[in-house]
C-alpha positions as CSV (number, residue, x, y, z in Angstrom):
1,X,33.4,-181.4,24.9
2,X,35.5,-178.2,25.9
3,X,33.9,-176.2,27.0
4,X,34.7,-172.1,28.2
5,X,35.5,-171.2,31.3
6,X,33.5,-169.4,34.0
7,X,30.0,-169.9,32.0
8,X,30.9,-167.2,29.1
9,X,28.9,-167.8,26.2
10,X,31.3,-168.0,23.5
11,X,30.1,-167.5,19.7
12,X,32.1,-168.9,17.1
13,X,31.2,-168.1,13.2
14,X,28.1,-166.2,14.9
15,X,29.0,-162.5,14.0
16,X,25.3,-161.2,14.3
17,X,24.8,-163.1,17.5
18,X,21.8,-161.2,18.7
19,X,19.4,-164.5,18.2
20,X,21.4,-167.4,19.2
21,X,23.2,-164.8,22.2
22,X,19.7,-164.9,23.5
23,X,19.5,-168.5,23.2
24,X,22.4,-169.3,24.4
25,X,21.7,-166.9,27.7
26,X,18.5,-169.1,27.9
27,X,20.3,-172.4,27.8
28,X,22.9,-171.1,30.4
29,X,19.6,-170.3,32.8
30,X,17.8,-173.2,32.2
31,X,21.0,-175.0,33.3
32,X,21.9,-173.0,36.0
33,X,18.6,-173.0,37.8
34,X,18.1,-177.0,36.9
35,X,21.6,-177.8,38.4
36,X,20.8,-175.2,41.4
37,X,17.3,-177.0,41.8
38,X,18.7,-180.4,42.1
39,X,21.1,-179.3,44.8
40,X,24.1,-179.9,42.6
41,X,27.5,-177.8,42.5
42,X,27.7,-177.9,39.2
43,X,29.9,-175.1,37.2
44,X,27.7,-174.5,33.6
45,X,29.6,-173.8,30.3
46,X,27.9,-172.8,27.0
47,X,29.5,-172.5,23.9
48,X,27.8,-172.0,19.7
49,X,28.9,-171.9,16.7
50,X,26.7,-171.4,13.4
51,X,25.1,-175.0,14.0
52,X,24.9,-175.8,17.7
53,X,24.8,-174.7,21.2
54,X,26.5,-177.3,23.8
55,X,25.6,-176.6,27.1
56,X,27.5,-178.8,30.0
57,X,27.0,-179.1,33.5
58,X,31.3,-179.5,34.9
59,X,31.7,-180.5,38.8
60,X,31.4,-183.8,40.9
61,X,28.6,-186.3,41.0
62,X,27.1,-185.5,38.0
63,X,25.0,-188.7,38.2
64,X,21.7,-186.8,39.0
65,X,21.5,-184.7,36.2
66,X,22.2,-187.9,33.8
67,X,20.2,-190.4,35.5
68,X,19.1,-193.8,34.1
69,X,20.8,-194.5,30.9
70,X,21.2,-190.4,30.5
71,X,17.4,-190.0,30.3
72,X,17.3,-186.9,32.8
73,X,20.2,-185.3,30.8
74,X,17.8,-186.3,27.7
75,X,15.5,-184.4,29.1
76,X,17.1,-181.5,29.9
77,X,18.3,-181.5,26.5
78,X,14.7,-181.2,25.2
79,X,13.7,-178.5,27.4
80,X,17.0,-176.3,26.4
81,X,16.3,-176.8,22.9
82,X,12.6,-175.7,23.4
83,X,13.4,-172.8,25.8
84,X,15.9,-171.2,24.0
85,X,14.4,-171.2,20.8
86,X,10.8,-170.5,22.1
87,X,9.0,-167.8,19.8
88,X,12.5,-168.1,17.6
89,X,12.6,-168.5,13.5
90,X,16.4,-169.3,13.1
91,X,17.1,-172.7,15.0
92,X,19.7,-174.8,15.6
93,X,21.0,-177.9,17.7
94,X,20.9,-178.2,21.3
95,X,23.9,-180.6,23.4
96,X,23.4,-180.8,26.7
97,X,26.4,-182.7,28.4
98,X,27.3,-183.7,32.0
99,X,31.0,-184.3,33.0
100,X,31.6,-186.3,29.4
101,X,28.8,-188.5,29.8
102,X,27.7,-188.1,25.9
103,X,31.1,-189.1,24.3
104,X,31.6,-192.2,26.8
105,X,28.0,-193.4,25.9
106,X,28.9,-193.1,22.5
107,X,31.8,-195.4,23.1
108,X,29.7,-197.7,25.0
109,X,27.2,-197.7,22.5
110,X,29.7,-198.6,19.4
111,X,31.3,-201.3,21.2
112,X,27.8,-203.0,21.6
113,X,27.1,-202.4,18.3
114,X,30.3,-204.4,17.2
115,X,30.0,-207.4,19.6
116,X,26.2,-207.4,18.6
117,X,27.5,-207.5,14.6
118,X,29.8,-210.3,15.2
119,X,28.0,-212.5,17.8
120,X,25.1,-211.7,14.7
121,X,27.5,-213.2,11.9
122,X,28.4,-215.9,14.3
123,X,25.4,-217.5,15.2
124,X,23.5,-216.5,12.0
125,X,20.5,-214.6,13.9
126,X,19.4,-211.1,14.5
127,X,20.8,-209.5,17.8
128,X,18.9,-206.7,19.5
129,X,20.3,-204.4,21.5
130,X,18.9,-202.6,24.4
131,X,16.1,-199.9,23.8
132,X,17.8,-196.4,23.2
133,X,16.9,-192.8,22.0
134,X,16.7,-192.1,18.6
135,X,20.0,-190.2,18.7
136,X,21.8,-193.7,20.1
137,X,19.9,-195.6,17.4
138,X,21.2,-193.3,14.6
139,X,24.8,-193.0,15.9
140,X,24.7,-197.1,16.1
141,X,23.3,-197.2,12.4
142,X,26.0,-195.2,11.3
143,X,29.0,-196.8,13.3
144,X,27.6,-199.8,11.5
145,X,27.3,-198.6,8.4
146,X,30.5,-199.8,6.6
147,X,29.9,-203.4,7.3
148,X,28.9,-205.3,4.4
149,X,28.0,-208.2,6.5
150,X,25.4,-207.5,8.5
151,X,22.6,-204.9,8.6
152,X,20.6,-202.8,11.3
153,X,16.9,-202.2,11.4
154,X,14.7,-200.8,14.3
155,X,11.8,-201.9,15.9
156,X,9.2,-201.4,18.6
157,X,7.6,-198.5,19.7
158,X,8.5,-195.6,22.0
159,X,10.4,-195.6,24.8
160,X,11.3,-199.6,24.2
161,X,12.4,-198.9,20.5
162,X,15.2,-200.8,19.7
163,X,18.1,-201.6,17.3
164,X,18.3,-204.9,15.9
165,X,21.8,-206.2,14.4
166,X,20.8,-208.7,11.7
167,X,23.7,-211.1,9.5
168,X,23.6,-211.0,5.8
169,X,23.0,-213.9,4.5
């Protein structure tokens, strides 16, 4: 994710700006005050345009702010979304990044989902993968998608929900 520099708040295809400027100053706090609370040197970038606002924490040893499996950075995520948009009527999506850490789980995630599609079609039996958010579960139904030989379901309940790769038989 790039990301401007110096924690401007760029706006791209915003020209009103007045609503999602204030949201986007409210993401930048949130951020800024998490990463000051956790002790971390973290430099905060926020960009929008008409359907987002990323927000992403840029330094060393980001690892506290992602945690387990990115569950703090999940978290974080939530709060943004609910703090900027807080007593708001216009809403939009919320990213919250630390040093890349979205884009290489989604790497991570799509080669599991291809080893679990073909070790399915090989030995004929569902595979499930690990439990994920329902952001990794979509993004793993989708990279998934095309293949005409196997199909995906979920299962389980909150937080242990899973994917399950299944052959088609």
């Amino acid at each position: 994710m790039s990301a401007t520099g110096g924690g401007e708040v760029s706006q791209f295809g915003d020209p009103g700006g007045n609503a999602t400027s204030e949201a986007s100053a409210r993401v930048r706090d949130l951020l800024e005050r998490i990463a000051q609370a956790a002790g971390v040197p973290a430099r905060v970038n926020v960009r929008e345009n008409d359907e987002r606002i990323w927000g992403e924490f840029a330094g060393e040893d980001m690892g506290i702010l992602i945690g387990h499996h990115g569950e703090t950075i999940d978290a974080i995520q939530h709060l943004a979304y609910r703090i900027a948009f807080r007593g708001a009527s216009g809403r939009k999506a919320v990213v919250v990044d630390a040093a890349g850490y979205r884009e290489r789980r989604a790497v991570a995630l799509r080669a599991a989902a291809d080893q679990a599609a073909e070790a399915a079609v090989h030995d004929g039996r569902p595979v499930p993968l690990e439990a994920m958010s329902a952001i990794e579960r979509k993004l793993v139904h989708e990279h998934l998608r095309t293949r005409r030989d196997v199909e995906t379901y979920s299962e389980g309940e909150e937080p242990d929900r899973r994917l399950v790769v299944a052959p088609l038989v």
